[in-house]
C-alpha positions in Angstrom: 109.8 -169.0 -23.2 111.4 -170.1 -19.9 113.0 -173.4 -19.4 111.4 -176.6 -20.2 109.6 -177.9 -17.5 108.4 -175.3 -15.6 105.0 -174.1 -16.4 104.9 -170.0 -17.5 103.0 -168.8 -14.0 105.7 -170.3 -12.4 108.3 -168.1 -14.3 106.6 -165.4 -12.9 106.7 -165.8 -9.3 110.6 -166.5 -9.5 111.1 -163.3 -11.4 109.0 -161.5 -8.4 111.2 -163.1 -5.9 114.5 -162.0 -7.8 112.8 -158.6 -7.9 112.7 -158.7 -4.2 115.4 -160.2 -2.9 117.7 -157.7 -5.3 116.0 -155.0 -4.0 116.4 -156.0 -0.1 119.4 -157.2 0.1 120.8 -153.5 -0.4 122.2 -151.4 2.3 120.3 -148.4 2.6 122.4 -144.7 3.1 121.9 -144.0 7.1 122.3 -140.3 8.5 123.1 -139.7 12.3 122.3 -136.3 12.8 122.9 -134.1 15.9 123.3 -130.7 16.5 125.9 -129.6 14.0 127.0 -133.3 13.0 126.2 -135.2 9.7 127.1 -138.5 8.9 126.7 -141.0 5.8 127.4 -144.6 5.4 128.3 -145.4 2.4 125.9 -148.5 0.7 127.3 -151.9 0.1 125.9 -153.9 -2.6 125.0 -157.2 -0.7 125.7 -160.7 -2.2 124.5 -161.5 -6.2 121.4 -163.8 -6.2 123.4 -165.5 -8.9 126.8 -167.7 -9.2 127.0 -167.5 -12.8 129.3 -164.7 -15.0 126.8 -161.5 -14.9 124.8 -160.9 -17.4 123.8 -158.2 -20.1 120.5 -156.6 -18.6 117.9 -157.1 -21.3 115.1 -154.3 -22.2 112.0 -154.4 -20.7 109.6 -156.5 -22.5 106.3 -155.0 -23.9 104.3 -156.0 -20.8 106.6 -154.2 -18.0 105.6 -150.3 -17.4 106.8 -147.1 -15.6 107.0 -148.4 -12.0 104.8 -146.1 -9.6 106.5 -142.7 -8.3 106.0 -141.7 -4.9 103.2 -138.7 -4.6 104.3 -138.6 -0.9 108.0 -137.6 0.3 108.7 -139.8 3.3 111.7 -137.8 4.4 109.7 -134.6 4.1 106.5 -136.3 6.0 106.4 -135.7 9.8 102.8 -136.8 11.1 103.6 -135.6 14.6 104.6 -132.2 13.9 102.1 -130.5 15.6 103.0 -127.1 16.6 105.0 -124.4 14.5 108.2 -123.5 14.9 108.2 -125.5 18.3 109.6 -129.3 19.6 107.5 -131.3 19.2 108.1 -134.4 22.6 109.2 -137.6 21.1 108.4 -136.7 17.5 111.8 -137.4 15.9 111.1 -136.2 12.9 110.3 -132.9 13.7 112.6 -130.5 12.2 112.4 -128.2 15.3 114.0 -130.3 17.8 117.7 -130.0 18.6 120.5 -132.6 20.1 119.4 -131.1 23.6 115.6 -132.0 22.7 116.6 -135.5 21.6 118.3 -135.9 25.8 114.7 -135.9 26.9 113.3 -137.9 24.5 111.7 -141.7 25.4 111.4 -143.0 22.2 110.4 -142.0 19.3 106.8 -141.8 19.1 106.3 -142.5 15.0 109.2 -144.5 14.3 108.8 -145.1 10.8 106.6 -143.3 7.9 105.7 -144.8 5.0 103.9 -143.8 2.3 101.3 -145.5 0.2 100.7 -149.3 1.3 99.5 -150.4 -2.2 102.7 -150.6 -3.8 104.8 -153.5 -3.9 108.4 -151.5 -3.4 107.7 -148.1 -1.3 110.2 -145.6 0.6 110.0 -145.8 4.1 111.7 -143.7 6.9 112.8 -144.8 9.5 113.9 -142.6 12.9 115.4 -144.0 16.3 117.7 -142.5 18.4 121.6 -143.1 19.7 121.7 -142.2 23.6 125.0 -143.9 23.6 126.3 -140.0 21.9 127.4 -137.4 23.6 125.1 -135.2 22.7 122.7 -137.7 22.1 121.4 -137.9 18.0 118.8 -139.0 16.2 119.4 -141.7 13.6 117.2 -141.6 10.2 117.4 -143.5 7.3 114.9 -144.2 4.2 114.7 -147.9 2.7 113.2 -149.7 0.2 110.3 -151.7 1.8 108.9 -154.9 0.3 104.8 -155.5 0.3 104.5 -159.0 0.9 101.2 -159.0 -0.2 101.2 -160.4 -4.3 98.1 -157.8 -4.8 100.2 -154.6 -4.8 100.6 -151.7 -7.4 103.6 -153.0 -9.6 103.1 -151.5 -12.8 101.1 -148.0 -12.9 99.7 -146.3 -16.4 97.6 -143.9 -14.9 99.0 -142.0 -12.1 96.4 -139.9 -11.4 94.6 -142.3 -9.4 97.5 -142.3 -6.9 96.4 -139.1 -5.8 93.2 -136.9 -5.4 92.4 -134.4 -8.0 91.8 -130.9 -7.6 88.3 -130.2 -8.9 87.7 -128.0 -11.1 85.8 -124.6 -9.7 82.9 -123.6 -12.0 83.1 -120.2 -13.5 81.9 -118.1 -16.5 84.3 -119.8 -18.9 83.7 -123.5 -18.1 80.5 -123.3 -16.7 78.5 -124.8 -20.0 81.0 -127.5 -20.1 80.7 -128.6 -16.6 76.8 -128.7 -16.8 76.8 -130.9 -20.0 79.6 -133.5 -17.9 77.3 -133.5 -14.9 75.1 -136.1 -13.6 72.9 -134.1 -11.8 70.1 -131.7 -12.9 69.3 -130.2 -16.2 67.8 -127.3 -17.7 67.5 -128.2 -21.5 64.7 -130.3 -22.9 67.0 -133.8 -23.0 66.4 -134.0 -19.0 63.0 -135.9 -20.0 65.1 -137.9 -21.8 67.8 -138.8 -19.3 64.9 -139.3 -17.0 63.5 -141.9 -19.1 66.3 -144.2 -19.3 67.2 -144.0 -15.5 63.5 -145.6 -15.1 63.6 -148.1 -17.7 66.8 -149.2 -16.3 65.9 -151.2 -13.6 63.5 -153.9 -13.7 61.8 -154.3 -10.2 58.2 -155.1 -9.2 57.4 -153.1 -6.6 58.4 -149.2 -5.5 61.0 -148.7 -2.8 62.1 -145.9 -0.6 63.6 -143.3 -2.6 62.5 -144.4 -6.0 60.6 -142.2 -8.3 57.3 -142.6 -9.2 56.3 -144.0 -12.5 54.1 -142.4 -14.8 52.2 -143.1 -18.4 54.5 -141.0 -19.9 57.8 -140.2 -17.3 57.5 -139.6 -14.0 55.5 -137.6 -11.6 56.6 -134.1 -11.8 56.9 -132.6 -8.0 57.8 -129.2 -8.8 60.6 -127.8 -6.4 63.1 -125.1 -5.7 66.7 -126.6 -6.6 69.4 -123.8 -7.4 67.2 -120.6 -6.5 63.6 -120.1 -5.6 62.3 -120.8 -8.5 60.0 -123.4 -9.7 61.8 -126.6 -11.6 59.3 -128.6 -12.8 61.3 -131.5 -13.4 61.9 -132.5 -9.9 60.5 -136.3 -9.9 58.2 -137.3 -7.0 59.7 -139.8 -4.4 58.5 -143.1 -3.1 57.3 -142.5 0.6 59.1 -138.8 1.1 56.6 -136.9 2.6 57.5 -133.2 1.0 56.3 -129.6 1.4 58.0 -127.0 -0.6 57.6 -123.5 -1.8 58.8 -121.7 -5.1 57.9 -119.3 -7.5 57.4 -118.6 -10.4 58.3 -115.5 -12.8 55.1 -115.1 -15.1 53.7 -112.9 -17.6 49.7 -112.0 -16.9 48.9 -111.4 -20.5 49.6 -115.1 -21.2 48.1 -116.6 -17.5 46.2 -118.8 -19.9 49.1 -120.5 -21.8 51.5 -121.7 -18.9 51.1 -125.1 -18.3 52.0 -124.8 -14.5 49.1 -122.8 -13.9 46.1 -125.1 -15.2 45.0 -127.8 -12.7 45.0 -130.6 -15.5 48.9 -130.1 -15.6 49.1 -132.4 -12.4 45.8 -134.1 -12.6 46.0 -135.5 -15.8 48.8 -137.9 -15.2 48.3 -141.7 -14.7 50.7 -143.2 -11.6 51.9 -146.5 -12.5 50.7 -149.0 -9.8 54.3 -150.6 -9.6 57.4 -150.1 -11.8 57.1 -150.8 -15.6 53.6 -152.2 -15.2 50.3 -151.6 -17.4 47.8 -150.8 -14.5 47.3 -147.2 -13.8 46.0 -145.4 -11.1 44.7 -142.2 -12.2 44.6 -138.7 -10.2 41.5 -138.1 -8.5 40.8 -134.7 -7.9 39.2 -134.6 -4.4 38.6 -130.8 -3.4 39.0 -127.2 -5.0 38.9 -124.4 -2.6 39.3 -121.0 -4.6 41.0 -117.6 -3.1 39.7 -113.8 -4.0 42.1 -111.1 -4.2 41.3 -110.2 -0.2 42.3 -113.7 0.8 38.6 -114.7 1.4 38.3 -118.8 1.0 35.6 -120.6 -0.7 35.3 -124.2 -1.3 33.6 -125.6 -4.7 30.9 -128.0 -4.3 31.9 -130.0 -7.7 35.5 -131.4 -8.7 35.1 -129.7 -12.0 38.5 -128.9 -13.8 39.0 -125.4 -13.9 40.8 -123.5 -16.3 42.6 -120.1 -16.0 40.6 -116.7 -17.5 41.8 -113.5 -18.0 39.5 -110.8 -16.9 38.8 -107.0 -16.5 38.1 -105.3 -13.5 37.9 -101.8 -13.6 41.5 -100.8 -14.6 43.0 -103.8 -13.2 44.1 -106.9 -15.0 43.5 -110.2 -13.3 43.7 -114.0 -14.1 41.6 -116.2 -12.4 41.4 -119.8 -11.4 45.3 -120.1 -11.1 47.0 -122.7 -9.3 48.4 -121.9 -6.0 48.8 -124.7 -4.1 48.8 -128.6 -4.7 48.6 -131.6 -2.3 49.3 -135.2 -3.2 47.6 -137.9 -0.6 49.0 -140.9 -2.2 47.8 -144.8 -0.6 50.1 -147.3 -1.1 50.4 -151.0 0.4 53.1 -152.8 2.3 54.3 -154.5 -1.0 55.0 -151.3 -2.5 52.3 -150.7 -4.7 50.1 -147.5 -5.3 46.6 -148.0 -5.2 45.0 -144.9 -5.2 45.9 -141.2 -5.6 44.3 -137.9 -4.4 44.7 -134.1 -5.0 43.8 -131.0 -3.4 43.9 -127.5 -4.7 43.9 -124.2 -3.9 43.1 -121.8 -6.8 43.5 -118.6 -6.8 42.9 -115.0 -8.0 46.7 -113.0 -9.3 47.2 -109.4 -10.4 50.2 -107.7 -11.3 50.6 -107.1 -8.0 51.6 -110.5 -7.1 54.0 -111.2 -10.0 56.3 -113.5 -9.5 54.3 -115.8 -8.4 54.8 -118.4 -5.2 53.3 -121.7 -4.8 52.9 -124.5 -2.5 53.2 -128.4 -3.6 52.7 -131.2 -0.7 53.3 -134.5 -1.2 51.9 -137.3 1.9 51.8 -141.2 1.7 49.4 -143.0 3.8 49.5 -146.8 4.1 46.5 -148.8 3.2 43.8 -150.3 5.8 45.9 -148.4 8.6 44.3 -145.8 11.1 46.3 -143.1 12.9 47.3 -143.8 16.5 45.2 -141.1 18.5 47.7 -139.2 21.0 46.9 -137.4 24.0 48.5 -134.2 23.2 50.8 -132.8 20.5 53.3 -132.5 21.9 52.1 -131.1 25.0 49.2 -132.9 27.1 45.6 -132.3 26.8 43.6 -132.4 29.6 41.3 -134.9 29.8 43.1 -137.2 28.0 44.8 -140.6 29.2 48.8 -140.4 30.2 50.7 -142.8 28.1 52.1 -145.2 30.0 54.1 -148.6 29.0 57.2 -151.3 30.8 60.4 -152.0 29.3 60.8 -155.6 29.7 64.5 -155.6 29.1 67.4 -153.1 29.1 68.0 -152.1 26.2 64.6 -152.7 24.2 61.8 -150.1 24.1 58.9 -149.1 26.0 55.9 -152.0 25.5 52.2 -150.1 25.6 49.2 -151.9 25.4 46.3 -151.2 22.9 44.2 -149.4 24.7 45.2 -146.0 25.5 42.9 -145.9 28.1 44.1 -148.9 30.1 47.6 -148.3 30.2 47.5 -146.4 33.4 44.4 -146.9 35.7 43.0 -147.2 39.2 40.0 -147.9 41.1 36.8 -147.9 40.1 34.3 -146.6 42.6 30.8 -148.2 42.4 27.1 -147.8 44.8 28.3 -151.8 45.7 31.5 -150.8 47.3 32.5 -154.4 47.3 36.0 -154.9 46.2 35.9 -158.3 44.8 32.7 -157.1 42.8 34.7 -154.8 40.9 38.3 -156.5 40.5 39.1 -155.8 37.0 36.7 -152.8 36.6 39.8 -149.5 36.2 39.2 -146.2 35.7 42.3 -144.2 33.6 44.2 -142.0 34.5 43.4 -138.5 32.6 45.9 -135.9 32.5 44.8 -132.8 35.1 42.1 -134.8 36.9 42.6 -135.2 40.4 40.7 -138.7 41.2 40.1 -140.7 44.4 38.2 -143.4 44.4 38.1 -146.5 46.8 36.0 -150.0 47.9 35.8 -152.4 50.8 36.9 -155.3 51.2 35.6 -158.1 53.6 38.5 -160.5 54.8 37.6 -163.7 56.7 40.2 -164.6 60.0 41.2 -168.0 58.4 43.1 -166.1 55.4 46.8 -165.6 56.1 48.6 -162.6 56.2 50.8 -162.8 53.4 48.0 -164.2 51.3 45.7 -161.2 52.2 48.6 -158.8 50.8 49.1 -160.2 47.7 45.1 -160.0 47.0 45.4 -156.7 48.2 48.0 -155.5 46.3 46.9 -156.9 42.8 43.4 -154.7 43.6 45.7 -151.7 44.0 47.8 -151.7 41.1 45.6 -153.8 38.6 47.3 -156.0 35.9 50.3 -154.9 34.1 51.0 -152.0 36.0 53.8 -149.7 34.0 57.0 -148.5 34.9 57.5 -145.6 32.9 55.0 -142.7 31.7 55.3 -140.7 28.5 56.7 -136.4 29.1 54.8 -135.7 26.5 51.6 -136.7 24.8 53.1 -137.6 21.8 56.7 -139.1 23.0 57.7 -142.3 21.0 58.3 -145.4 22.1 61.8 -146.2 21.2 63.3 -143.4 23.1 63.3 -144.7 26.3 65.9 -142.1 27.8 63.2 -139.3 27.5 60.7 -141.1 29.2 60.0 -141.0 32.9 60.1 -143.7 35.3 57.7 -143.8 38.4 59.1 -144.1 41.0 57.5 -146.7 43.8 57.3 -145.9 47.5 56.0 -148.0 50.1 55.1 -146.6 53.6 54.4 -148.9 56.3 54.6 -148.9 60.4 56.0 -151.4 62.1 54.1 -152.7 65.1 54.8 -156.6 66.3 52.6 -159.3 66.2 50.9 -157.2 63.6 50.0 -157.7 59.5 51.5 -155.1 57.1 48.3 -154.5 55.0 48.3 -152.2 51.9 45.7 -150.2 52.2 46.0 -147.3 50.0 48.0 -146.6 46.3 48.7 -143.0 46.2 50.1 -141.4 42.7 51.6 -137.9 42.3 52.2 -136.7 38.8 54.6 -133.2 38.7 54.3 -131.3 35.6 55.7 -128.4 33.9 55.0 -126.1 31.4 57.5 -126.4 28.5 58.0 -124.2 25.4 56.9 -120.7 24.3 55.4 -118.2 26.6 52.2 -117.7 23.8 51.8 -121.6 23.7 53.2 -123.4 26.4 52.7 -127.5 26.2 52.3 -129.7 29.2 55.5 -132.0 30.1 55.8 -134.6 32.7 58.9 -134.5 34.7 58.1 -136.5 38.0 55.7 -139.4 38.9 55.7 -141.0 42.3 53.3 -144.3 43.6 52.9 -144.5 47.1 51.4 -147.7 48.8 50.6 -147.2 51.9 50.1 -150.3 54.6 48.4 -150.2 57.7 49.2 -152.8 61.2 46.1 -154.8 61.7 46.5 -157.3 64.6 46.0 -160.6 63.2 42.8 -162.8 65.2 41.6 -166.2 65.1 38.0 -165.8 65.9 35.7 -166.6 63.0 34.6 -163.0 63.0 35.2 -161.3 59.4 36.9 -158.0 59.3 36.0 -155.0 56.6 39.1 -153.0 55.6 38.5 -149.6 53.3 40.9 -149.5 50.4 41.6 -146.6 48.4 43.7 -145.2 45.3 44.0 -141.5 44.4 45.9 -139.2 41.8 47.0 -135.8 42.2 48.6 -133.1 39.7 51.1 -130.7 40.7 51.9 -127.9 38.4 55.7 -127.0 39.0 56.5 -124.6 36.5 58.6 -121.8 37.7 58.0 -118.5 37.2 57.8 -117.6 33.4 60.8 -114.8 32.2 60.7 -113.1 29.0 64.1 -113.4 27.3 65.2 -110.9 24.6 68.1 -111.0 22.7 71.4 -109.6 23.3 72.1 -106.0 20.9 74.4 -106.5 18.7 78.0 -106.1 19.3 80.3 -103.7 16.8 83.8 -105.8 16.2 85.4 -103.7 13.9 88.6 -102.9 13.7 90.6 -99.9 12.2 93.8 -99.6 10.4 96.9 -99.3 11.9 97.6 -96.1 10.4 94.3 -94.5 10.8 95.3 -91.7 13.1 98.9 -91.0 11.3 100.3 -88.8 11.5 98.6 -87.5 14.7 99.7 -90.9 16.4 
């Protein structure tokens, strides 16, 4: 117990601040060092914290502990040392540089290292330098520095945590050891186990990314290659990872009929749980069977039927029939993480010895509910006929906006028998990738209209609502990367003539494209498309005549592609090297 009066927390803090104003107010041993010169001042004990006799240091109480070592050695520890047997400029703690080194030096550029922060007393060295010598020398001393933080490392019982530890390198010897300490995969019959209890654990009411999907008994088994190319069976299916894997499988034919991963009721018999830990199920529902001969021939079964794998004779060969060779999950799922309907797919097949080990195929897709597939207009290459993707970007920074309709996102004019302009505002025609189009109207202007008024009508007829600013490079480019898009670049051609009204008369696109990709399939890719408009002088007149201008819009593809060259690969070069002594003692 302390004195009366002060409370116990207190006591504490004082003892701290003994602790630390003992420990700073000694003199630490300083060494100037030049080129054959070493100096050390001796310490001086600084002034007692107390005017009383001294007295008899106690033992530690049970509470105090082996103060933290050092893993680091600060006077060893040169962070700027970054060339071998070579000076480092203005790293003073680089055991390289000489007194003549030091005459060039600025400053030093680490002046003190420390080691780790987290302790509340750590070594620190400190480096500066003494021009005032002749030859000048660097000065270095290590002290004692203080944390001032009060959450530091003041007592340490496990001092392995100060630094990393090696890990241990499997091998034949502590192989089985490792494998039973590991978190990760197993290969004995307590993984179904493990399983379990990682799925019980927690307690949520819808799936989420990642998560493994629920079962009557476990989990859904997505069988996969982990270690090697074989099949693990216990690989658990993930929410909304779309997966397509190969493996295979080392079976005996004799007993085709007895392996479990070879019947189709192995994956259609489970039940998916509809959400975590819940009692509805959503059973497998088997949706088609297509069934492969020995000469790869395909046939598709007109019933769902399960089928189960036969041994049979032909001849003098052994076969097993109806054996699973590939799987596909379609799984439907809503946007509050539910599963409300499952499908599978198989592919069964026809196996001799021939074929042993067996490989097989597993897909897994998601598919949202009441949600239909954006059509594209090529993939990823352009398809002619289609409409170009086209969109703005209202701000820097955001992504490219596209309207609904595919087909309305770029347009032009719509011919008709009228020919009347105002008949047919609104009325487009898309843009469809490899058609060259022209189309035009007329348009009957009365004298009272003024000029500027006639351009903006005109103008709006040309271009149409909304008209974009960048087009897709391919048919199938997304809308958040706006760098790969391509913006179209607006031209406006017009003649100048006085007294005269600068009419738009005609909207001219030009749409450059290249072939991109392999020489056997080459895709479509937009690199360049340029808008002209076009304006005409017409003189402007005050009778009360009217005056019928043509207007027209027209789109052109040019294929720049350059010449196609067939690359081949460089032969391989022979880097080898012989022994020194190879030709001794001829050489």
């Amino acid at each position: 117990m302390g004195p009366s009066g002060l409370p116990p927390l207190l006591l504490v803090f004082l003892g701290c601040w003994a602790s630390v104003s003992a420990q700073a107010g000694a003199t630490p041993a300083v060494t100037t060092e030049g080129l054959n010169t070493t100096e050390a001042a001796q310490a001086t004990r600084g002034p007692s914290l107390s005017h009383g006799p001294p007295r008899t240091p106690k033992a530690p109480g049970p509470s105090s502990g082996p103060r933290p070592t050092p893993v680091t050695d600060v006077a060893a520890l040169c962070v700027c040392d970054l060339s071998p047997a070579q000076c480092d400029v203005n790293c003073c703690c680089d055991p390289d540089c000489s007194s003549i080194d030091f005459s060039v030096f600025a400053t030093c550029s680490v002046p003190v290292v420390t080691g780790d922060s987290q302790f509340c007393s750590q070594k620190a060295a400190i480096y500066s330098l003494n021009f005032s010598a002749n030859p000048p020398q660097r000065v270095f001393k290590v002290v004692d520095q203080i944390n001032p933080s009060i959450f530091c490392i003041h007592i340490t019982n496990y001092k392995p945590a100060l630094s990393f530890i090696n890990p241990e390198v499997p091998d034949e010897k502590n192989f089985d050891k490792l494998m039973k300490t590991s978190d990760g995969f197993t290969l004995n019959a307590e993984s179904d186990a493990s399983f379990t209890i990682k799925l019980d654990a927690p307690n949520s009411a819808k799936y989420e990314y990642g998560s493994q999907l629920q079962t009557s008994d476990s989990f859904l088994r997505f069988p996969s290659p982990l270690t090697s190319s074989l099949c693990t069976d216990n690989n658990p299916a993930a929410f909304l990872v779309n997966q397509a894997v190969k493996c295979s499988r080392r079976i005996n034919l004799e007993q085709c009929e007895e392996i479990e991963a070879l019947h189709m009721a192995y994956y259609s018999s489970p039940k998916i749980l509809k959400v975590p830990n819940s009692r509805i199920k959503v059973p497998i529902t088997v949706q088609s069977i297509v069934i492969q001969s020995l000469n790869k021939t395909l046939t598709l079964l007109e019933g769902t039927d399960v089928q189960q794998p036969s041994l049979a004779d032909v001849g003098h060969v052994r076969i097993c029939n109806n054996v699973v060779l590939e799987v596909k999950y379609s799984l439907i799922y809503t946007d509050a993480g539910e599963v409300t309907k499952a499908g599978l797919s198989f592919l069964l097949g026809t196996v001799n010895s021939a074929v042993v080990p067996l490989q097989q195929k597993f897909e897994i897709h998601f598919i949202q509910q009441n949600t239909k597939p954006v059509p594209l207009s090529g993939n990823p290459g352009y398809v002619v006929g289609l409409p170009l993707a086209a969109g703005f970007q209202p701000q820097e920074g955001s992504g490219i906006i596209q309207i609904m309709n595919r087909y309305g996102q770029l347009t032009i004019l719509r011919s008709t028998t009228e020919q009347d302009c105002l008949d047919i505002e609104g009325i487009r025609t898309p843009v469809l990738f490899g058609y060259n189009i022209q189309s035009g109207c007329k348009l009957r202007l009365p004298s009272a209209l003024p000029c500027w008024l006639v351009v903006q009508k005109v103008k709006s007829l040309l271009k149409g609502q909304g008209f974009p600013d960048y087009v897709a490079p391919f048919g199938n480019s997304r809308a958040q990367d706006v760098l790969d898009w391509v913006p179209i670049h607006f031209v406006t051609q017009s003649s100048n003539m006085k007294d005269s009204c600068q009419l738009p008369v005609a909207l001219v696109m030009e749409v450059k494209w290249t072939k991109y990709g392999s020489l056997l399939n080459p895709q479509a890719k937009i690199v360049n498309v340029t808008a002209n408009l076009i304006s005409s002088s017409f003189q402007e007149i005050n009778t009360g005549s009217e005056r019928t201008i043509l207007i027209s819009t027209a789109v052109t593809f040019v294929d720049v592609s350059a010449p196609a060259e067939a690359g081949f690969r460089a032969p391989p070069t022979i880097n080898a090297r012989l022994p020194f002594n190879f030709f001794f003692p001829f050489v």
